[in-house]
C-alpha positions in Angstrom: 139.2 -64.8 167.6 135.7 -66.3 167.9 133.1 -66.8 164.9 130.8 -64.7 166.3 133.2 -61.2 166.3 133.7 -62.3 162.6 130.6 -62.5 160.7 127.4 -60.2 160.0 124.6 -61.0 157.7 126.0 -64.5 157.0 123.7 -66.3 155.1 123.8 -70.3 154.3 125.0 -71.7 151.2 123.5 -73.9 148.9 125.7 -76.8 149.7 123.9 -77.6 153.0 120.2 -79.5 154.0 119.7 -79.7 149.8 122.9 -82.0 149.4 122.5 -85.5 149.6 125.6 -87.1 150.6 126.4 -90.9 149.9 129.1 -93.4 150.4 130.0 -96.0 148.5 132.1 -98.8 149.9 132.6 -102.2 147.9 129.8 -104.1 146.9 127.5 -101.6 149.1 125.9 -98.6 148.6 124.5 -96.0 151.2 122.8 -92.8 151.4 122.5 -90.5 154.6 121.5 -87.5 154.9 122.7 -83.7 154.2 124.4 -83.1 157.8 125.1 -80.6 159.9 125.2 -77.2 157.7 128.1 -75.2 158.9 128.9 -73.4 155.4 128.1 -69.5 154.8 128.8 -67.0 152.8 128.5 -63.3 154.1 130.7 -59.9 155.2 132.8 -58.6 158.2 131.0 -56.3 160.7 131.5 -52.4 159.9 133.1 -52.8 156.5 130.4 -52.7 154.0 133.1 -53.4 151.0 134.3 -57.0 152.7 133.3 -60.5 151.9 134.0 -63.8 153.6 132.8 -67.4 153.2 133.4 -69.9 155.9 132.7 -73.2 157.5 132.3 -73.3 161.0 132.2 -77.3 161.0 135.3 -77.8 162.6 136.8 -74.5 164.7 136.5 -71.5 161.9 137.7 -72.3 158.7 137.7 -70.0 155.2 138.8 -66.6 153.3 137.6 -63.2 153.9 138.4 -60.1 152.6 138.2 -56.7 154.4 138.2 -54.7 151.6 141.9 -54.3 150.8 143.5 -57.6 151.0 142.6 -61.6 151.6 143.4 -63.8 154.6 142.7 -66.9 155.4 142.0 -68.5 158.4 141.9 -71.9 160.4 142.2 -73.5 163.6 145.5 -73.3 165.0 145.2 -77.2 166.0 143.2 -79.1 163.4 139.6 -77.7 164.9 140.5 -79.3 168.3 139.5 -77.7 171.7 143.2 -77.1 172.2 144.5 -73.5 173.6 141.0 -72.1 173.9 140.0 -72.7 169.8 143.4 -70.3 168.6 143.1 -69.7 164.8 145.7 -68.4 162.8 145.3 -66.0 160.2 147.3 -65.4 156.8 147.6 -62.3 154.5 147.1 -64.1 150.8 148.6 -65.1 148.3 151.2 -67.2 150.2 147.9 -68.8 151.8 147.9 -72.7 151.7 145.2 -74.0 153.7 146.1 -77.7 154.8 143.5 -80.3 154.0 141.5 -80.6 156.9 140.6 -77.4 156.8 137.4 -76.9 154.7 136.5 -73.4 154.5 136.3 -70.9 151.5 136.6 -67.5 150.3 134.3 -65.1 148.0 136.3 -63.5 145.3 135.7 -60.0 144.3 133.1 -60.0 141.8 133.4 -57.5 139.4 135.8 -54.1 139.5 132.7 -52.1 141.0 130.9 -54.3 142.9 130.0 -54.8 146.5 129.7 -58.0 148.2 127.1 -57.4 150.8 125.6 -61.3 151.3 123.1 -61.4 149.5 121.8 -64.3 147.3 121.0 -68.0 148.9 119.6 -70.2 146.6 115.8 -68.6 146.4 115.9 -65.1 146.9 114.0 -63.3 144.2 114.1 -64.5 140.5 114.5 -60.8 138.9 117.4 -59.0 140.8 117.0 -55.3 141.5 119.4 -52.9 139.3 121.9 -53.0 141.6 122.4 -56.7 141.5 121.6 -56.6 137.4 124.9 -54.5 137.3 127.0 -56.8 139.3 126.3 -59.4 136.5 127.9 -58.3 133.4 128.2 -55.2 130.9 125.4 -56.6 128.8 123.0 -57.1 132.0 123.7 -53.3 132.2 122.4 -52.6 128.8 119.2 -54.8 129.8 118.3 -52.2 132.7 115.3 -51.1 131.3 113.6 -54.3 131.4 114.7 -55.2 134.7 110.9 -56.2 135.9 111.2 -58.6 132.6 113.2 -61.7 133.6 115.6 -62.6 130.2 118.4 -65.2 130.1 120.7 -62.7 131.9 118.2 -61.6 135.0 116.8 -64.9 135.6 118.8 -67.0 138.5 120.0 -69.9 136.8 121.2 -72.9 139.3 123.3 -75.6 138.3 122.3 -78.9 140.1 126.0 -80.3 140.7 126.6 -84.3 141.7 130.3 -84.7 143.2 131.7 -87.7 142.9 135.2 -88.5 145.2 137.3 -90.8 144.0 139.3 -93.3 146.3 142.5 -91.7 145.8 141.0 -88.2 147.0 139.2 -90.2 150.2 143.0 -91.3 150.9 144.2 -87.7 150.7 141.5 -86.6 153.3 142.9 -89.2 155.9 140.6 -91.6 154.6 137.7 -90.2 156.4 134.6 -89.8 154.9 133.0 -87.0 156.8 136.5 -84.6 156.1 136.0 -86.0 152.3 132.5 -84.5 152.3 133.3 -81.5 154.4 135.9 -80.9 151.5 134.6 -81.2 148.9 131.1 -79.3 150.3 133.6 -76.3 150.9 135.3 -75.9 147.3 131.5 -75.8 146.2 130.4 -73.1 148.6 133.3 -71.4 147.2 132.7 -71.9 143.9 128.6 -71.2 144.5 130.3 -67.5 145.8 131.8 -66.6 142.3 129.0 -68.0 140.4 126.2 -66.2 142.3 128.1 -62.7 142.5 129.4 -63.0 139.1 127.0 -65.1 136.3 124.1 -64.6 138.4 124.1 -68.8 139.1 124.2 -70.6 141.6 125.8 -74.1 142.2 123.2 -75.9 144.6 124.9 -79.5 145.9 122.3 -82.2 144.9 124.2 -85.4 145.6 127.8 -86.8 146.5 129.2 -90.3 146.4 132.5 -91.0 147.9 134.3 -94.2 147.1 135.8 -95.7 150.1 137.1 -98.4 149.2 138.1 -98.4 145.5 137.4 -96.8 142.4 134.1 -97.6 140.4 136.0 -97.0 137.0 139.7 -96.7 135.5 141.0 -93.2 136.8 143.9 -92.8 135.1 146.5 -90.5 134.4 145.6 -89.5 131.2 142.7 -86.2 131.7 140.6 -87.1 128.6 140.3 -90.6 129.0 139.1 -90.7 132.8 137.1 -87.9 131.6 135.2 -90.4 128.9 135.1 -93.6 131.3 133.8 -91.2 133.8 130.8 -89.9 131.5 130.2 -93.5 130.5 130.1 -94.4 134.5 127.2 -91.8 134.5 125.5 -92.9 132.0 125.3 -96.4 133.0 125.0 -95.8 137.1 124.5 -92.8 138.3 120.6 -92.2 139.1 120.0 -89.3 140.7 118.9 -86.5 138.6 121.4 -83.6 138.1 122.5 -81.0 135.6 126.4 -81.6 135.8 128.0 -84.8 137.8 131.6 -84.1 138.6 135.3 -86.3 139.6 137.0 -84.9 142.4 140.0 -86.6 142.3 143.0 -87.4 144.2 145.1 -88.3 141.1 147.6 -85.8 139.4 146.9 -85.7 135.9 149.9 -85.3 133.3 147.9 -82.1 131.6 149.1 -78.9 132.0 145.7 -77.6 133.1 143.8 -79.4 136.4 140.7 -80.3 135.4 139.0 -81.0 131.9 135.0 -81.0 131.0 132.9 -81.2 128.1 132.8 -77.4 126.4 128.6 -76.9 126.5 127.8 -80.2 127.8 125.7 -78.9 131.0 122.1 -80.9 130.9 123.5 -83.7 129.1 123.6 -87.2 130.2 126.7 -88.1 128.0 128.5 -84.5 127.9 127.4 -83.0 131.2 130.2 -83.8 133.4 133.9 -83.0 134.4 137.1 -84.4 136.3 139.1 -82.3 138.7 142.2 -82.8 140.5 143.1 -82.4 144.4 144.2 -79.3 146.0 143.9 -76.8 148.5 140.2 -75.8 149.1 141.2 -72.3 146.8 142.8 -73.8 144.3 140.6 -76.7 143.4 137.5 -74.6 143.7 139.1 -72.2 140.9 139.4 -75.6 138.8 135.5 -76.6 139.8 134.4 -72.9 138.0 136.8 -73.4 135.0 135.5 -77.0 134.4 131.9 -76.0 135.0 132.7 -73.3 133.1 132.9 -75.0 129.8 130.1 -76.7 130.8 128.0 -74.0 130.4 129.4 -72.9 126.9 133.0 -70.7 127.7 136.4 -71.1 126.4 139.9 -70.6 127.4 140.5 -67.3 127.2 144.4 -67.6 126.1 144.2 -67.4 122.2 141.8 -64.4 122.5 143.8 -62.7 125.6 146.7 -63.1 123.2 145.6 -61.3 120.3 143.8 -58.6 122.4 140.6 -59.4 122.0 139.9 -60.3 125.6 141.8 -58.4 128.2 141.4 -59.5 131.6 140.6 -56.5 134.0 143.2 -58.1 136.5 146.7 -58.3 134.8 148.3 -59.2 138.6 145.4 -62.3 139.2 144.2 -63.2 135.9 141.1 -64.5 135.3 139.7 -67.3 135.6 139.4 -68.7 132.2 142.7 -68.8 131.3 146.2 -70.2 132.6 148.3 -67.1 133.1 148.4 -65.5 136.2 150.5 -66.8 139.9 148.0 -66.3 142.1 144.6 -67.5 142.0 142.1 -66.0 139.8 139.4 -63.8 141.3 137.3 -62.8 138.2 135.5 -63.9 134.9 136.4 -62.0 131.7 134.0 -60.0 129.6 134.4 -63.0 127.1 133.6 -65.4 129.4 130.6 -64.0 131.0 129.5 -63.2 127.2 129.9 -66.6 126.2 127.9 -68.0 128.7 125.1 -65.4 128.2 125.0 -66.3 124.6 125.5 -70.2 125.2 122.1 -69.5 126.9 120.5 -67.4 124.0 121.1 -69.8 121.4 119.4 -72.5 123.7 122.3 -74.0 125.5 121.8 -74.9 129.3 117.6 -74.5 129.7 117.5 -77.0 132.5 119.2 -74.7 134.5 116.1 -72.0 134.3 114.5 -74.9 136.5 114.9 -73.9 140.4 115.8 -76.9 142.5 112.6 -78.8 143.5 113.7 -81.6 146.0 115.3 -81.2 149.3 116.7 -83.8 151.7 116.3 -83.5 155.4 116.4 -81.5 157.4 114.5 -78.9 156.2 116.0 -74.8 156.8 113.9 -71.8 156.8 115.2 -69.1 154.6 117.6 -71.1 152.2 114.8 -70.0 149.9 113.2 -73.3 149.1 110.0 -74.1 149.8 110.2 -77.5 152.2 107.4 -79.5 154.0 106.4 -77.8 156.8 106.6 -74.5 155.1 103.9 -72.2 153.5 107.0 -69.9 151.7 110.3 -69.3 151.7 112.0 -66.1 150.6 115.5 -66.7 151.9 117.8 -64.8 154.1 116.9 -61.7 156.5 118.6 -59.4 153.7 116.8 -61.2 150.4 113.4 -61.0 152.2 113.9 -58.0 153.0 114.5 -56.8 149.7 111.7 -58.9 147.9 108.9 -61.1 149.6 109.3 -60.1 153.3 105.7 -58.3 153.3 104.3 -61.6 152.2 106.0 -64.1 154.0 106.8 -64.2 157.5 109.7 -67.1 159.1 108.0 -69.0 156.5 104.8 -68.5 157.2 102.2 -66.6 154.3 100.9 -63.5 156.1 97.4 -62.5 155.9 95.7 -63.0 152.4 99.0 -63.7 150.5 99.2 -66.4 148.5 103.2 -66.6 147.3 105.9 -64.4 148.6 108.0 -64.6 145.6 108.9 -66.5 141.9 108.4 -65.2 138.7 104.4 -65.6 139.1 103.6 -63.8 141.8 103.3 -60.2 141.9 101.9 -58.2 145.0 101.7 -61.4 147.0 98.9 -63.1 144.3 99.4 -65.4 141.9 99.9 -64.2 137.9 97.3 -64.6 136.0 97.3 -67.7 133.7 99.1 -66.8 130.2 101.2 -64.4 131.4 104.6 -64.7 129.8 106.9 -65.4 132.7 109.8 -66.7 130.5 110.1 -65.5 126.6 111.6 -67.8 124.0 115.2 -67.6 123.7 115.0 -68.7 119.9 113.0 -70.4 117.0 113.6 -74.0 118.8 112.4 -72.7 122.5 109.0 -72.3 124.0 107.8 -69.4 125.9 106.4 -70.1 129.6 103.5 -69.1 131.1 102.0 -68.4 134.7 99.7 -71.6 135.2 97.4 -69.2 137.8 97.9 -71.6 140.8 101.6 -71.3 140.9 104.1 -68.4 142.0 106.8 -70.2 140.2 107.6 -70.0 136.4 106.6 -74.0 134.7 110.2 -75.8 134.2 112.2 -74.5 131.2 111.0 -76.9 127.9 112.0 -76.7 124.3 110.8 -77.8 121.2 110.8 -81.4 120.5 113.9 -82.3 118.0 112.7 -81.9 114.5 110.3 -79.2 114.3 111.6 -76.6 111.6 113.5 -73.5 112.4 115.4 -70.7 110.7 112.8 -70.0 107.8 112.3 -73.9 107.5 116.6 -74.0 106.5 117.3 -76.1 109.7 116.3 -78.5 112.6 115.7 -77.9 116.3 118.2 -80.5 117.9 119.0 -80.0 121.7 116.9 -76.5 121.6 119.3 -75.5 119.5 118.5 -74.8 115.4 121.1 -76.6 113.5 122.1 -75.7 109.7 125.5 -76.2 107.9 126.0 -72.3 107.3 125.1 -71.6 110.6 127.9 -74.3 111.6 130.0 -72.5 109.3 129.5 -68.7 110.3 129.8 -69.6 113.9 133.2 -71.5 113.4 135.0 -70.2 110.3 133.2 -66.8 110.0 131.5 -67.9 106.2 128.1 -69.6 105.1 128.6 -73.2 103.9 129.9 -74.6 100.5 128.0 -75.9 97.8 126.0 -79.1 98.1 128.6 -80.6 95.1 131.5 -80.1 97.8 130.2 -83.0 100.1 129.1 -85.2 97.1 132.4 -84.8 95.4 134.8 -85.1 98.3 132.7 -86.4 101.3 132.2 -89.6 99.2 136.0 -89.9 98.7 137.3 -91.2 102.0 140.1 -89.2 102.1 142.0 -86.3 104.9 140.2 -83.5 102.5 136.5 -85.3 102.6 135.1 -88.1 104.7 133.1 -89.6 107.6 135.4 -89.8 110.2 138.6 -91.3 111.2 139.4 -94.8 110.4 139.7 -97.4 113.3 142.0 -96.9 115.4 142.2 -93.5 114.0 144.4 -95.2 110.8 142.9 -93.7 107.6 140.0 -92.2 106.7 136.1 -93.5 106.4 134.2 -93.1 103.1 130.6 -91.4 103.5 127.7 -94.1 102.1 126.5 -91.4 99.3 123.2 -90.9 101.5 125.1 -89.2 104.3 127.5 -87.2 102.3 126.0 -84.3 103.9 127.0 -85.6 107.8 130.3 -85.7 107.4 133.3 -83.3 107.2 132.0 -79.5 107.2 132.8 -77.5 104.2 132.5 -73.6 104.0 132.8 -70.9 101.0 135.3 -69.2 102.8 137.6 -69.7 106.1 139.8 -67.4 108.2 143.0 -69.2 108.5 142.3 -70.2 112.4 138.9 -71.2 113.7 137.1 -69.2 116.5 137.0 -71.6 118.9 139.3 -74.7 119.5 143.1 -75.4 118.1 143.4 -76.3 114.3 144.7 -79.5 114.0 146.8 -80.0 110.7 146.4 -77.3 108.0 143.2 -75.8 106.0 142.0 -77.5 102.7 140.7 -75.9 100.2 139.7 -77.2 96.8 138.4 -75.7 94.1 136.0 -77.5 91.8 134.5 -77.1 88.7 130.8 -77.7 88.8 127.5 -76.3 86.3 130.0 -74.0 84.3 130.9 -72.4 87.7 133.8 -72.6 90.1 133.2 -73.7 93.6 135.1 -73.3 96.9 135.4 -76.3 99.4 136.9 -75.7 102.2 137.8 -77.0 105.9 139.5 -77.8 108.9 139.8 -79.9 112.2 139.1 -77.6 115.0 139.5 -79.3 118.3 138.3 -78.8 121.2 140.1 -80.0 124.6 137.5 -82.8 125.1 138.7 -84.4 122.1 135.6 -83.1 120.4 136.1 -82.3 116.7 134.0 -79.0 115.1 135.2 -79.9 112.0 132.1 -82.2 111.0 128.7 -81.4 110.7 126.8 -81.3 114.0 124.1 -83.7 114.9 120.6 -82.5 114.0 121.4 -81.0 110.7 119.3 -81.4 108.1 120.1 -84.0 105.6 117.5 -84.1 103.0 113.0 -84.3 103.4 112.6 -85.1 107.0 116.4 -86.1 107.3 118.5 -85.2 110.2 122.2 -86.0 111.0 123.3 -88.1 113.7 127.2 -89.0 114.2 128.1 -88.5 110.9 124.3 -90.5 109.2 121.3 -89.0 107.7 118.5 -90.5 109.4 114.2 -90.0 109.3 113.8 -87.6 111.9 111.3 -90.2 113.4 114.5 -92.0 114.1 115.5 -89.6 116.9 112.4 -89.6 119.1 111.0 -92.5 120.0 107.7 -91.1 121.5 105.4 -88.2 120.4 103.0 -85.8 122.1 99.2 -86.8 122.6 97.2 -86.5 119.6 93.6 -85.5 119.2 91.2 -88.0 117.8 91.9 -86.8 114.5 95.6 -87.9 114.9 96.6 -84.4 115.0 99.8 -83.7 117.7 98.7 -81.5 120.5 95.0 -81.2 118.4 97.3 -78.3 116.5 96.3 -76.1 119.4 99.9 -76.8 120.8 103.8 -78.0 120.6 105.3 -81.1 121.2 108.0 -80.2 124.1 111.3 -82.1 124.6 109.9 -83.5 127.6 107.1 -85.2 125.2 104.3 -83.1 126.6 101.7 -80.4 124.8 102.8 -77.0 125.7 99.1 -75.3 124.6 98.4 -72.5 123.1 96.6 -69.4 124.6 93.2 -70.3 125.3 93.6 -74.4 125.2 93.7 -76.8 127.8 94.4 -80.5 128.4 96.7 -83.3 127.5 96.5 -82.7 123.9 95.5 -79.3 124.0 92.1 -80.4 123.3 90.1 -77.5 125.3 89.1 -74.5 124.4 89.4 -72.6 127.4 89.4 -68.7 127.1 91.8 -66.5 129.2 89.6 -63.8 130.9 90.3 -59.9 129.8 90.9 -59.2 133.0 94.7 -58.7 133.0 97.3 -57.7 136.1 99.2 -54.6 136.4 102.5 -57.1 135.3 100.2 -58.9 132.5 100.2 -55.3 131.0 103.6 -54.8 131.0 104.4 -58.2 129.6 103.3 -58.9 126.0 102.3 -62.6 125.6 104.0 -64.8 122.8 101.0 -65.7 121.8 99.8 -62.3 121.1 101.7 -61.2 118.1 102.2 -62.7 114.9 104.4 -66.3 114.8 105.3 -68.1 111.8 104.8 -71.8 112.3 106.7 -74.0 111.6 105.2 -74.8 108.8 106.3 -70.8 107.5 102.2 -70.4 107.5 101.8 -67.0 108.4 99.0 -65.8 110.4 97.3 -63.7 113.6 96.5 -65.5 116.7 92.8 -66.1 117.0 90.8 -68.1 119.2 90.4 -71.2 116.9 93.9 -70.7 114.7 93.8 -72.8 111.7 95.6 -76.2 111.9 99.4 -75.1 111.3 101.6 -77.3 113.4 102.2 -81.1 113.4 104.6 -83.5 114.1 108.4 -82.8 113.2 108.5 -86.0 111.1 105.6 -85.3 109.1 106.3 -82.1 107.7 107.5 -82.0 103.9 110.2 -79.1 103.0 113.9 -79.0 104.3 116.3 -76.4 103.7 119.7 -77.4 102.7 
């Protein structure tokens, strides 16, 4: 069976030219190139309702469905030349590809989907209604604004570093190009659920690969390789990515076979994971559960359990939780909802921010823009469906200016001020077409500080933190009086404190001034938390306070990273100008230590503006410049698209400041920086 009479409309995955690959033996550290790209995803000739994804690096290596059942498939002898390149193929689920081979499957999306190979890592930012279905049940009830890109319709990409251990080198015959081979399949496999599924895709920005030993302790125990991994990040690691993760040949004593921080995607300290050898299948199912709770979802178990989250595959399961033989296939509804709202509430924006460097060689039609290229709109079947009339193997065609991105419409760039990305909440900032640009600017929030929620909380992370929001979201009810935390928070006790004693013997009193950063009280509690396991029992206290009786109550939740949601978050507010940070009420100066320009009046962004997170002016219509300085008027003139989208700036906002008032050209001065503003919600 040859490669050719396999595939049609194969397209390449996102694990190829854009992947920097590296080696690091002792003492010594190199970096080389992507390689040879020999990874794609794509469908068997005839049968519109199959899928396959494949490497062809060594003889023909993957999974593939026709429709009705899964097989595998590999060289017959190791990708040699022997008996004129035989393969063998297997029906699954008794499938167990042996290491070398490095190929991949795409699982059934969703129950009514079909797989048709489309995607590659540009394509068109706002899928059609056909794709938008594929997605999730609440992408179907977003159909009417499919030519408006939202959290859900937007292609979010996850920039992925893969780190392989030494033991996991070992396992791959101690050669480094089968190590990266590997480990580039699991993530084309894993890219294949993401893209058909979440509408994400995992693009391969770097790999190390430890040849000679470990760079940290990788030990047995899954949470603590899991921290000394993070810190190795922190302190090493250079390139730029969204989520760095272990593959590693170790066999953790867990139950489960790989471990990540739940939300920690974009994070220096919390975006990472650890995942354990296997068959290509197998550990790429363990890659989209650990990314998965990097991007915001749970384990699906205690929810599955009390019927609150039925997996539409009772034979497979799904993917998010631990029952089922077989491998899983699928996303619940709860996952896919949890991710869509770990985006809403401001989780994950750096993964609105498409991919912008590329390592040699560069590839027309992976849908990035490389030198030597005027456009890119991806493979045969994406350009066809969006951008083909404007761009031609790469090339602009006759008076176009972009072929696709959120900013270009008709093959012209959007006019400046048009909304391309709304605001997700009070703590994000809405993007704008710049005019000279098809693509939408990179995905920015609000500098941590600035008031949100009605000036009750903080924008920490681009996310608004307040205790009864902390409470609602974990227990169900608002928070407990302020008295709880005085009383009991100050106490230094297993029913109020700051923290666990060292090594975790006792309990730390809260200093009086950061009663309010320490254990989490609410009015109310359901007897289990919604997310993590309760650790010990509830408290609850009743206390007499003012001629009034109040409720205190509270509980460890833990989460598998060791993370406890029992304590107030970071970024809460504290008092005037006060936020928390592990477990102390600090100035909210304290947490950045640089500000936006300011206009000669030592005014932040000239108050024509808002300090981002990446300490730069995001201006208001109509202004200009580093500190938002110049008034330069939009023209009328609008664009078909500009119609249909309403700018931000346009209707009425509420500053931060809760000043109320219309957008004008010269607004009155309303905004300033975080740390100077007077009024805090408690």
């Amino acid at each position: 069976m040859s490669a050719g009479a396999l595939l049609c409309g194969a397209e390449q995955s996102g694990v190829g030219p854009s992947a920097q690959v590296g080696h690091r033996p002792v003492h010594k550290r190199a970096t080389v190139g992507g390689g040879e790209h020999c990874y794609y995803q794509g469908r068997l000739r005839g049968l519109p309702e199959s899928w396959a994804a494949v490497s062809t690096c060594h003889g023909l290596c993957g999974m593939f469905s026709d429709g009705f059942f899964s097989y595998g498939i590999e060289p017959l002898h190791n990708g040699t030349s022997q008996d004129g390149g035989a393969h063998l193929i297997r029906r699954m689920p008794d499938i167990r590809l042996s290491p070398h081979c490095t190929g991949a499957y795409d699982p059934d999306c969703t129950e009514d989907s079909e797989w048709d190979g489309r995607g590659g890592d540009g394509g068109d930012d706002r899928p059609d209604q056909a794709r938008e279905q594929q997605v999730s049940g609440g992408l179907r009830r977003a159909k009417r604004f499919v030519r408006k890109p939202s959290v859900q319709t937007e292609t979010k990409y996850i920039e992925l570093m893969v780190i392989n251990d030494n033991e996991m080198f070992v396992q791959l015959r101690n050669s480094s190009s089968q190590t990266k081979n590997f480990a580039k399949a699991v993530v084309n496999m894993a890219d294949a659920i993401y893209k058909e599924q979440l509408n994400t895709r995992i693009v391969l920005v770097a790999m190390e690969t430890w040849t000679s030993n470990n760079k940290m302790p990788v030990v047995e125990d899954p949470l603590m390789t899991l921290q000394n991994f993070m810190k190795y990040r922190k302190d090493t690691v250079k390139e730029q990515s969204d989520a760095v993760h272990l593959f590693s040949g170790r066999t953790f004593h867990s139950s489960r076979s790989g471990m990540a921080y739940t939300g920690g995607v974009c994070s220096q300290t919390r975006g990472g994971g650890i995942n354990e050898y296997g068959n290509v299948g197998a550990m790429a199912i363990t890659l989209c559960q650990s990314l998965g709770q990097n991007i915001g979802m749970k384990w699906n178990n205690a929810r599955s359990s009390a019927g609150d989250c039925r997996c539409p595959d009772a034979w497979l399961g799904c993917i998010m939780e631990d029952t089922g033989y077989y491998l899983p296939r699928k996303f619940s509804r709860c996952s896919v909802d949890e991710y869509t709202q770990f985006l809403v509430r401001g989780g994950g924006s750096c993964l609105f921010n498409k991919p912008s460097k590329l390592l040699d060689p560069p590839d027309c039609g992976n849908g990035f823009v490389e030198p030597g290229e005027e456009c890119d709109c991806g493979s045969q079947v994406e350009c066809a469906r969006s951008g083909g009339t404007c761009c031609k193997k790469c090339t602009l065609t006759h008076d176009a200016m972009c072929s696709n991105g959120l900013c270009c419409s008709g093959c012209k760039y959007e006019q400046r001020g048009v909304v391309c990305r709304d605001a997700v909440n009070d703590c994000d900032i809405p993007e704008t077409c710049t005019g000279d640009s098809s693509q939408c600017p990179h995905n920015v929030n609000k500098l941590d500080g600035y008031l949100c929620d009605s000036s009750q909380g903080r924008c920490y992370g681009g996310r608004c933190r307040t205790r009864d929001g902390q409470c609602k979201g974990l227990w169900g009810y608002n928070s407990a009086d302020r008295f709880c935390y005085e009383k009991l928070n100050a106490e230094g006790t297993e029913k109020g404190n700051c923290g666990p004693g060292p090594e975790g013997r006792g309990w730390l009193q809260c200093n009086k001034p950061d009663v309010l950063c320490g254990f989490l009280f609410c009015a109310n509690m359901t007897m289990k938390p919604k997310f993590g396991d309760l650790q010990g029992e509830v408290t609850s206290f009743t206390l007499y306070h003012q001629n009034k009786y109040l409720d205190c109550r509270g509980g460890h939740a833990l989460l598998e990273d060791g993370s406890d949601l029992g304590y107030v978050q970071d970024g809460t507010p504290c008092g005037p100008n006060m936020m928390c940070l592990e477990r102390r009420c600090l100035p909210v100066a304290a947490f950045n230590h640089s500000t936006c320009a300011r206009s000669n009046f030592g005014r932040i962004c000239s108050d024509h503006g808002t300090c981002s997170n990446e300490v730069k002016c995001i201006c208001d219509r109509d202004y200009t410049g580093k500190d938002c300085s110049v008034f330069d008027p939009i023209p009328s003139r609008r664009s078909p698209l500009a119609r249909r989208r309403k700018s931000a700036h346009d209707t009425e906002i509420e500053s931060s400041c809760s000043h109320r008032y219309k957008k004008k050209p010269q607004p009155p001065r309303a905004r300033g920086c975080p740390a100077e503003r007077a009024g805090e919600g408690e």
